[in-house]
N, CA, C and O atoms as a Tinker XYZ file with bonds, in Angstrom:
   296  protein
     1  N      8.446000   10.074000  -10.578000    73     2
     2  CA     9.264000    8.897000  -10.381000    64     1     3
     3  C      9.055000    8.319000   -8.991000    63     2     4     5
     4  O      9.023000    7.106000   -8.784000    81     3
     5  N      8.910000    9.282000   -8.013000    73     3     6
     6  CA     8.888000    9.151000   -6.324000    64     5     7
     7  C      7.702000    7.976000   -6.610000    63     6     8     9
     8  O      7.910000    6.804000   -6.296000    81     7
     9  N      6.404000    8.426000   -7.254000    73     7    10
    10  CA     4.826000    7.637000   -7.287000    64     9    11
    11  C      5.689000    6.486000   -7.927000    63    10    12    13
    12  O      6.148000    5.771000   -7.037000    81    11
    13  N      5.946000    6.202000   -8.820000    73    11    14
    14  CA     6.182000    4.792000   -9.606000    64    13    15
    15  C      6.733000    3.672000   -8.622000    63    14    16    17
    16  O      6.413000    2.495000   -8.455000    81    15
    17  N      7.889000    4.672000   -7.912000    73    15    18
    18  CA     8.786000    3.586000   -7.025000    64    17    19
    19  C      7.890000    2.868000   -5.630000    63    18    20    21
    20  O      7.975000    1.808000   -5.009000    81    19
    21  N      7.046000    4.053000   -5.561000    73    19    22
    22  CA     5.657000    3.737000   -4.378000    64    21    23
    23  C      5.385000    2.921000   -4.564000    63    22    24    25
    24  O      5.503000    2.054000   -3.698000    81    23
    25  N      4.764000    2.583000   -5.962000    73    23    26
    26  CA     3.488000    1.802000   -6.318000    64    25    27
    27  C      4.481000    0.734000   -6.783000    63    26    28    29
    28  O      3.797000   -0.274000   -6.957000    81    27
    29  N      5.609000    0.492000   -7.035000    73    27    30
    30  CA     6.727000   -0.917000   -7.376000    64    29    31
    31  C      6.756000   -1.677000   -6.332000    63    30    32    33
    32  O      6.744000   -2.907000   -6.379000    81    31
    33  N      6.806000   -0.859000   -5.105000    73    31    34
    34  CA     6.460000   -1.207000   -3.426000    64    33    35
    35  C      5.402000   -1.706000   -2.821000    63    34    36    37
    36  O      5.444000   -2.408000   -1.810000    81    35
    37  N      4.286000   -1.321000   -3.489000    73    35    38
    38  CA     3.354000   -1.477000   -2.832000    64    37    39
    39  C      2.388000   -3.068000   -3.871000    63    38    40    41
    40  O      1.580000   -3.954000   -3.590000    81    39
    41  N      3.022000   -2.678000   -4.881000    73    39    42
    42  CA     2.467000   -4.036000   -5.544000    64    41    43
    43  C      3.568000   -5.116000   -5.166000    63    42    44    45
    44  O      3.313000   -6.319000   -5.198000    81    43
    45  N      5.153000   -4.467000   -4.708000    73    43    46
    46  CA     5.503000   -6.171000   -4.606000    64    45    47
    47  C      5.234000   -6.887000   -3.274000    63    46    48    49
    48  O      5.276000   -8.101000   -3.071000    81    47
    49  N      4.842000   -5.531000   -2.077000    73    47    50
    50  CA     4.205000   -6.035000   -1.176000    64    49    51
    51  C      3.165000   -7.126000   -1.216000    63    50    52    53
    52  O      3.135000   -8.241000   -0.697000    81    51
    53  N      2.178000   -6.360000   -2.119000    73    51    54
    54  CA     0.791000   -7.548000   -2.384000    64    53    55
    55  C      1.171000   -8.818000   -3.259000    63    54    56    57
    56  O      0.864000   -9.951000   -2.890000    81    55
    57  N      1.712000   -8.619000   -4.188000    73    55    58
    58  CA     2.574000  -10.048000   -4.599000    64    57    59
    59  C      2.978000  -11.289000   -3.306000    63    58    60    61
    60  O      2.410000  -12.315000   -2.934000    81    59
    61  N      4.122000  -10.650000   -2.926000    73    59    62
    62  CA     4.604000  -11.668000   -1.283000    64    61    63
    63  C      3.317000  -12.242000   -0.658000    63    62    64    65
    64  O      2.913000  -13.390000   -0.473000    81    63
    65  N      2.868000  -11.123000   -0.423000    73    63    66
    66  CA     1.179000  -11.306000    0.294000    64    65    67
    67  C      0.561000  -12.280000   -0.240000    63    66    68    69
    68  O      0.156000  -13.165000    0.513000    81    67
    69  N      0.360000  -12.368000   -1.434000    73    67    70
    70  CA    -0.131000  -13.577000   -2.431000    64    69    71
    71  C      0.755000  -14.607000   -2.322000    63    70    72    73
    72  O      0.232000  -15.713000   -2.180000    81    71
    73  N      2.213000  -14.556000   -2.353000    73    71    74
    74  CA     2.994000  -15.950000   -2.402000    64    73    75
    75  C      2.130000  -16.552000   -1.203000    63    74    76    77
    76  O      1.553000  -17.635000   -1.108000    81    75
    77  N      2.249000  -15.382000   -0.242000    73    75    78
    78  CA     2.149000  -16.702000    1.107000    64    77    79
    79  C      0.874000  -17.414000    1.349000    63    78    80    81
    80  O      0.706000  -18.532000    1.834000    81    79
    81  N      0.153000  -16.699000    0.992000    73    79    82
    82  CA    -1.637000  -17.263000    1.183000    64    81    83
    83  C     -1.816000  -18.282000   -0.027000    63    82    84    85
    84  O     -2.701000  -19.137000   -0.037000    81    83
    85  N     -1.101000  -18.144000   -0.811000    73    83    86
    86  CA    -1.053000  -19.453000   -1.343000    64    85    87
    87  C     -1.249000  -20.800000   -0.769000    63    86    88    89
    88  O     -2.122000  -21.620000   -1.054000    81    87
    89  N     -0.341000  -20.884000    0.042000    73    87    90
    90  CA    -0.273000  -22.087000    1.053000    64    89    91
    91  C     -0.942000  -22.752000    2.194000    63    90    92    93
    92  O     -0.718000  -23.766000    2.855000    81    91
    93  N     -2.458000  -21.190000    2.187000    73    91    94
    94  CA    -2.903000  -21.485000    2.824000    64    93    95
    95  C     -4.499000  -21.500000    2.349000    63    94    96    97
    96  O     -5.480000  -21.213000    3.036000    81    95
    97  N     -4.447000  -21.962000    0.844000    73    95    98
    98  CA    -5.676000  -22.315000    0.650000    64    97    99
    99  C     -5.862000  -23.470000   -0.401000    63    98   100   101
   100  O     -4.857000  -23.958000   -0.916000    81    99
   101  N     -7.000000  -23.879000   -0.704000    73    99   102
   102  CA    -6.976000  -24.846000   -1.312000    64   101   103
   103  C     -7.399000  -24.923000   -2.680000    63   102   104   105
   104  O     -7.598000  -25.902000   -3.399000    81   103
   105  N     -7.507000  -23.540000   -2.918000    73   103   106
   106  CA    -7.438000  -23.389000   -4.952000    64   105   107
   107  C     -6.270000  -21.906000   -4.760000    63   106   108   109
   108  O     -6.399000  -20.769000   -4.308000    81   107
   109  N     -5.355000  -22.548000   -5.265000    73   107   110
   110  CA    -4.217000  -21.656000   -5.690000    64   109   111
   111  C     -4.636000  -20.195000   -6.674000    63   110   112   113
   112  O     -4.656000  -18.967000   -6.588000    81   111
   113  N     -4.984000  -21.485000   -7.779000    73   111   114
   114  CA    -4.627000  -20.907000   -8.950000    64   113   115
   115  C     -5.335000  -19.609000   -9.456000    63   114   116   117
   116  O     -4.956000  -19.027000  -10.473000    81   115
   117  N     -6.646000  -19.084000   -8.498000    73   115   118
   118  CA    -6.664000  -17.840000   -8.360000    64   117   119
   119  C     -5.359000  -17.004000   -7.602000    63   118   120   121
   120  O     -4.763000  -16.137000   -8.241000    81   119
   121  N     -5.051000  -17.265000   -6.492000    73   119   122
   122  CA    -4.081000  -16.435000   -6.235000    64   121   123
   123  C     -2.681000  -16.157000   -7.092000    63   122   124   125
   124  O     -2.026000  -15.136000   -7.302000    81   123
   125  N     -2.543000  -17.454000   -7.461000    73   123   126
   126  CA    -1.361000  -17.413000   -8.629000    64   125   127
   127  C     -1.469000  -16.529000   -9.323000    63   126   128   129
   128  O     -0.608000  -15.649000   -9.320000    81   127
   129  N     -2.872000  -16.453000  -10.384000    73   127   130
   130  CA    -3.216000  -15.276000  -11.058000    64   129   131
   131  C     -2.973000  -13.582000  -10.609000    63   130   132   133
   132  O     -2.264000  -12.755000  -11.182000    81   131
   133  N     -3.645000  -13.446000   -9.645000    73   131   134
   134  CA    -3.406000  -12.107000   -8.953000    64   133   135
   135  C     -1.627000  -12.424000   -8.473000    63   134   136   137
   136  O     -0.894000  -11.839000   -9.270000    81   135
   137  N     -1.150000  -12.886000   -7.822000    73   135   138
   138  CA     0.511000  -12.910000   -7.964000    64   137   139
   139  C      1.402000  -12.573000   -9.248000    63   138   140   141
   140  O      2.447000  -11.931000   -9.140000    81   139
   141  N      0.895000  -13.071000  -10.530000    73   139   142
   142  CA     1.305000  -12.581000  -11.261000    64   141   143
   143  C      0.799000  -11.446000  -11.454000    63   142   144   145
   144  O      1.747000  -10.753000  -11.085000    81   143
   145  N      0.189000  -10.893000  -11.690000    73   143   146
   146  CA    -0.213000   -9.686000  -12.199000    64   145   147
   147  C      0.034000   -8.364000  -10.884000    63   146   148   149
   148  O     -0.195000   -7.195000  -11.194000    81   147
   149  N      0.393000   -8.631000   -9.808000    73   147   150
   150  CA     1.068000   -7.483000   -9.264000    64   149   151
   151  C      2.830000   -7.266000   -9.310000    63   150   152   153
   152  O      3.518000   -6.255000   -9.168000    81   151
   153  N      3.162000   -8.618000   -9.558000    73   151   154
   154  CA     4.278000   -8.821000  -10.024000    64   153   155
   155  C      4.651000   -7.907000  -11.398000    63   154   156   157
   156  O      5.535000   -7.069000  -11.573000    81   155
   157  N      3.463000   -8.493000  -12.414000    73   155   158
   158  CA     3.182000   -7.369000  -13.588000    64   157   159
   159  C      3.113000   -5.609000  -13.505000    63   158   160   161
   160  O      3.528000   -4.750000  -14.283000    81   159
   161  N      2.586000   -5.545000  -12.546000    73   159   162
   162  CA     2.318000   -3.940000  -12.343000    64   161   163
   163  C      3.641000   -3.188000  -11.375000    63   162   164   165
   164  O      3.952000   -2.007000  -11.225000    81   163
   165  N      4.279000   -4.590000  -10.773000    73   163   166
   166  CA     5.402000   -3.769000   -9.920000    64   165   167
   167  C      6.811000   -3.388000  -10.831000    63   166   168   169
   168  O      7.646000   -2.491000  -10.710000    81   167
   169  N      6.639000   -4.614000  -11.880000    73   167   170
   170  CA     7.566000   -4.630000  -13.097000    64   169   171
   171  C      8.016000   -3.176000  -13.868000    63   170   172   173
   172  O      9.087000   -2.597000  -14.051000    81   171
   173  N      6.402000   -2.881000  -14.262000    73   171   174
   174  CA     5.854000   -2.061000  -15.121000    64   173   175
   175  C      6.490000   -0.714000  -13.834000    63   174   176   177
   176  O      7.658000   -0.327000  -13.854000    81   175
   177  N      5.714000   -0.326000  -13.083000    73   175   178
   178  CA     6.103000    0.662000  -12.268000    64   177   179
   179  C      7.886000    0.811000  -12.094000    63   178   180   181
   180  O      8.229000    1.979000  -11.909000    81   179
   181  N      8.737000    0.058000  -12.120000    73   179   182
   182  CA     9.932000    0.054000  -12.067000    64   181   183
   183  C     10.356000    0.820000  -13.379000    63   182   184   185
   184  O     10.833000    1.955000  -13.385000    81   183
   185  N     10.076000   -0.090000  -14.671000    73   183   186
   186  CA    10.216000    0.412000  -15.541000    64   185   187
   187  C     10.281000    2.042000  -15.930000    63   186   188   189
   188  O     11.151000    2.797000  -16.363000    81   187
   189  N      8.913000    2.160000  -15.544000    73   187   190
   190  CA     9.034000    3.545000  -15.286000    64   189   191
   191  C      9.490000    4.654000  -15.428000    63   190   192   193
   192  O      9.531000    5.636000  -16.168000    81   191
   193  N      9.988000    4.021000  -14.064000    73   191   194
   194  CA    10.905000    4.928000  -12.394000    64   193   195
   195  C     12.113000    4.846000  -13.034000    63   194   196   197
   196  O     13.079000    5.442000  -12.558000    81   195
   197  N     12.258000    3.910000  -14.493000    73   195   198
   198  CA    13.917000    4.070000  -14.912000    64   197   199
   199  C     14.862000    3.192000  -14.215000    63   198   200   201
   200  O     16.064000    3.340000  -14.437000    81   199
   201  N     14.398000    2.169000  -13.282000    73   199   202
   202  CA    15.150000    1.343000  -12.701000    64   201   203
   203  C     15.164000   -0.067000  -12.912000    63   202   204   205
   204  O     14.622000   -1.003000  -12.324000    81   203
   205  N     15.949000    0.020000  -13.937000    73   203   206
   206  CA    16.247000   -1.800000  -14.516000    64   205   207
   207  C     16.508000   -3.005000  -13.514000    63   206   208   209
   208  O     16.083000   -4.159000  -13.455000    81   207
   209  N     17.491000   -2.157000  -12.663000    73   207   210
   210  CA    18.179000   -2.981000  -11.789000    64   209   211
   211  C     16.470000   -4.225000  -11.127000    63   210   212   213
   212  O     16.038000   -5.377000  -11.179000    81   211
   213  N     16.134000   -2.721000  -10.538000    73   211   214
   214  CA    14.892000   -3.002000   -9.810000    64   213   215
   215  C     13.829000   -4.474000  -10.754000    63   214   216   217
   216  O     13.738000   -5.629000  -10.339000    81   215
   217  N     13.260000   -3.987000  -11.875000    73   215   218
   218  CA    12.489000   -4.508000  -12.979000    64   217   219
   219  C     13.301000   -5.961000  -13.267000    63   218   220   221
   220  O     12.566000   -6.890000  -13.601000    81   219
   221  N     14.718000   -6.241000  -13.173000    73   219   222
   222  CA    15.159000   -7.389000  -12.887000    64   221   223
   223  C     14.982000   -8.247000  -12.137000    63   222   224   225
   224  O     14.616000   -9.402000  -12.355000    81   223
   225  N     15.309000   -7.577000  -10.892000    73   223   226
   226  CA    15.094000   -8.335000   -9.977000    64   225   227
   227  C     13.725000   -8.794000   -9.449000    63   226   228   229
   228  O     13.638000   -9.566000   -8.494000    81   227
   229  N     12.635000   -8.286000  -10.114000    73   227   230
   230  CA    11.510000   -8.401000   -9.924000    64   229   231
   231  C     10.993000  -10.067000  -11.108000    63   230   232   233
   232  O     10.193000  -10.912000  -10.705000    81   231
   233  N     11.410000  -10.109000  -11.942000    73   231   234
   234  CA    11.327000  -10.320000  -12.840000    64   233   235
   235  C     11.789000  -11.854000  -12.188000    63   234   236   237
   236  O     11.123000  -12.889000  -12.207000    81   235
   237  N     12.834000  -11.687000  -11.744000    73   235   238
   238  CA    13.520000  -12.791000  -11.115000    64   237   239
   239  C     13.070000  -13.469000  -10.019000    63   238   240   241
   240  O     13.174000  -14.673000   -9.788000    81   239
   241  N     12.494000  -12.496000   -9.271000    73   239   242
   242  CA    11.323000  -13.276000   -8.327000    64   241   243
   243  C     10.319000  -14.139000   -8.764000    63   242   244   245
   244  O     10.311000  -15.360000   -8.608000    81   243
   245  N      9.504000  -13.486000   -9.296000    73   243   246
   246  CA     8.182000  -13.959000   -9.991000    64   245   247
   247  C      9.037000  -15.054000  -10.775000    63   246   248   249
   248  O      8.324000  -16.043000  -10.602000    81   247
   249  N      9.857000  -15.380000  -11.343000    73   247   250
   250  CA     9.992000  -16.690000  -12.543000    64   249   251
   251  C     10.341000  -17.936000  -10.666000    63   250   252   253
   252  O      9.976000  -19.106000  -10.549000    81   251
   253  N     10.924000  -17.292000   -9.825000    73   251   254
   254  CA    11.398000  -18.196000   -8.669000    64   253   255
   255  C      9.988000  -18.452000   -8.209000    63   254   256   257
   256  O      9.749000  -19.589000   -7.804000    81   255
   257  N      9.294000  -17.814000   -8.212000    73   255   258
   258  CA     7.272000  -17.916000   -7.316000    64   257   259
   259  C      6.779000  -18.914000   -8.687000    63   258   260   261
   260  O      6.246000  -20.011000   -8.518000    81   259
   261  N      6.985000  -18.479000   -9.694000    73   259   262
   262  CA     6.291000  -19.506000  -10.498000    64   261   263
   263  C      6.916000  -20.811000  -10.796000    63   262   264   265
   264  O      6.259000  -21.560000  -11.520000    81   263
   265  N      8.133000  -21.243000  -10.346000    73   263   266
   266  CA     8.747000  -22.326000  -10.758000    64   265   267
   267  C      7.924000  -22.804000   -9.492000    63   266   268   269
   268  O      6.946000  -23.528000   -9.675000    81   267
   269  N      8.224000  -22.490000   -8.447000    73   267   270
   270  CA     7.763000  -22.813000   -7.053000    64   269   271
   271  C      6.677000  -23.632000   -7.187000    63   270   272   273
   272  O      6.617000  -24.827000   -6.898000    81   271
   273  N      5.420000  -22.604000   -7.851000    73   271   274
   274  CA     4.077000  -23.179000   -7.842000    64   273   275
   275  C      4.017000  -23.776000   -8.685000    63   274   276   277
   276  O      2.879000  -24.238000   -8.764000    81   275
   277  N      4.866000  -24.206000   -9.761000    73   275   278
   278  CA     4.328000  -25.472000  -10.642000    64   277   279
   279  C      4.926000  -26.590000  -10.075000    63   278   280   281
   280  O      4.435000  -27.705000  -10.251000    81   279
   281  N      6.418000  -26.340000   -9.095000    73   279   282
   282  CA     6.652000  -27.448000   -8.557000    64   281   283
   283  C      5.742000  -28.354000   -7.538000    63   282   284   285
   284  O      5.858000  -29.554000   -7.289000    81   283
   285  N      4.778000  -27.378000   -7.017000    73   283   286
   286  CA     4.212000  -27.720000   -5.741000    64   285   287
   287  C      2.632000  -27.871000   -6.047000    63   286   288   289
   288  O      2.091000  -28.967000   -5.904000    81   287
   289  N      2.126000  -27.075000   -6.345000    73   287   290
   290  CA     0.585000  -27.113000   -6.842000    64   289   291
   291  C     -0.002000  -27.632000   -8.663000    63   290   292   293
   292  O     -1.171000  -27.562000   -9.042000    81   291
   293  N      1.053000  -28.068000   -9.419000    73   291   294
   294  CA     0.336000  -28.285000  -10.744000    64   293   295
   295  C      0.572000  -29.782000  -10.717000    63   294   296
   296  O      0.158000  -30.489000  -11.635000    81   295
């Protein structure tokens, strides 16, 4: 469980990481891609670990990062 919650951490790290470099390039929509999908794996790792709470709130980010980027880049 200790590894799952690691790796929930360490992918939503790289997620953020992705929100922000977003902004600082001029084709998104690769990074978008990889944003979702660590978002995906930090989800999944929560799941896991047995922590809904967590897998919510994750869940809830990523729909706030993707409203974001369709508001701004589509």
């Amino acid at each position: 469980m200790s590894n799952d919650l690691e790796e929930m951490a360490r992918c939503e790290q790289l997620a953020e990481k992705v929100y922000d470099e977003i902004y600082e390039t001029r084709y998104p929509a690769g990074l978008f891609s990889d944003l979702k999908e660590y978002f995906a794996l930090a989800i999944a790792a929560a799941d896991r670990a047995g922590r809904p709470d967590e897998a919510q709130r994750l869940r809830q980010r990523l729909a706030h990062c993707s409203a974001v980027y369709r508001s701004q880049f589509s």
